[in-house]
C-alpha angles and dihedrals in degrees: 000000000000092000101052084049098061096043093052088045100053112087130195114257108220133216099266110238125239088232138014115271089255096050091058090042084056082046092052089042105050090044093057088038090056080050100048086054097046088058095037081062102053092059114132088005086146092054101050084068102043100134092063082042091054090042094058100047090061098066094037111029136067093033093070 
Protein backbone atom coordinates (compact mmCIF):
# COMPACT_ATOMS: atom_id res chain seq x y z
CA UNK A 1 0.00 0.00 0.00
CA UNK A 2 3.08 2.38 0.63
CA UNK A 3 4.24 1.79 -2.25
CA UNK A 4 0.87 2.61 -4.64
CA UNK A 5 0.74 5.62 -2.73
CA UNK A 6 4.04 6.99 -3.73
CA UNK A 7 3.77 6.24 -7.04
CA UNK A 8 0.31 7.96 -7.35
CA UNK A 9 1.65 10.67 -5.50
CA UNK A 10 4.99 11.48 -7.71
CA UNK A 11 4.33 13.69 -10.39
CA UNK A 12 6.27 14.44 -13.23
CA UNK A 13 8.10 17.75 -13.00
CA UNK A 14 7.90 19.48 -16.47
CA UNK A 15 10.32 21.63 -18.42
CA UNK A 16 9.01 25.45 -17.21
CA UNK A 17 8.02 27.47 -20.16
CA UNK A 18 9.59 30.87 -21.11
CA UNK A 19 5.84 32.40 -21.31
CA UNK A 20 2.78 31.52 -20.35
CA UNK A 21 0.65 29.23 -23.16
CA UNK A 22 -1.43 32.25 -23.99
CA UNK A 23 1.17 34.38 -24.44
CA UNK A 24 2.70 32.05 -27.26
CA UNK A 25 -1.01 31.48 -28.79
CA UNK A 26 -1.07 35.98 -28.97
CA UNK A 27 2.36 35.43 -30.45
CA UNK A 28 0.98 32.90 -33.06
CA UNK A 29 -2.04 35.19 -33.63
CA UNK A 30 -0.58 38.61 -34.23
CA UNK A 31 2.07 37.08 -36.56
CA UNK A 32 -0.68 35.47 -38.92
CA UNK A 33 -2.62 38.41 -38.45
CA UNK A 34 0.68 40.79 -39.89
CA UNK A 35 0.50 38.12 -42.73
CA UNK A 36 -2.92 38.17 -43.38
CA UNK A 37 -2.49 42.10 -43.88
CA UNK A 38 0.60 41.97 -46.03
CA UNK A 39 -1.17 40.04 -48.27
CA UNK A 40 -4.49 41.92 -47.77
CA UNK A 41 -2.39 44.76 -49.14
CA UNK A 42 -1.07 43.27 -52.23
CA UNK A 43 -4.36 42.75 -53.51
CA UNK A 44 -4.92 44.13 -57.76
CA UNK A 45 -1.99 44.79 -57.84
CA UNK A 46 -2.11 43.70 -61.62
CA UNK A 47 -4.81 45.95 -62.29
CA UNK A 48 -3.49 49.14 -60.82
CA UNK A 49 -0.81 48.92 -63.89
CA UNK A 50 -3.02 47.90 -66.79
CA UNK A 51 -1.82 50.27 -69.36
CA UNK A 52 2.13 48.59 -69.30
CA UNK A 53 0.12 45.32 -69.15
CA UNK A 54 -1.87 46.36 -72.40
CA UNK A 55 1.30 47.60 -73.99
CA UNK A 56 3.06 44.32 -73.72
CA UNK A 57 0.74 42.35 -74.87
CA UNK A 58 0.81 44.22 -78.26
CA UNK A 59 3.93 43.33 -79.23
CA UNK A 60 3.70 39.98 -77.89
CA UNK A 61 0.27 38.80 -77.89
CA UNK A 62 -2.40 37.87 -80.63
CA UNK A 63 0.55 36.42 -83.33
CA UNK A 64 1.24 33.52 -81.31
Amino acid sequence: MNFLATVLAETEELAPLLMPPLAFAGIAVAVFTLLGFVTWSYRDVANRHANKASKGQDSHGAGH
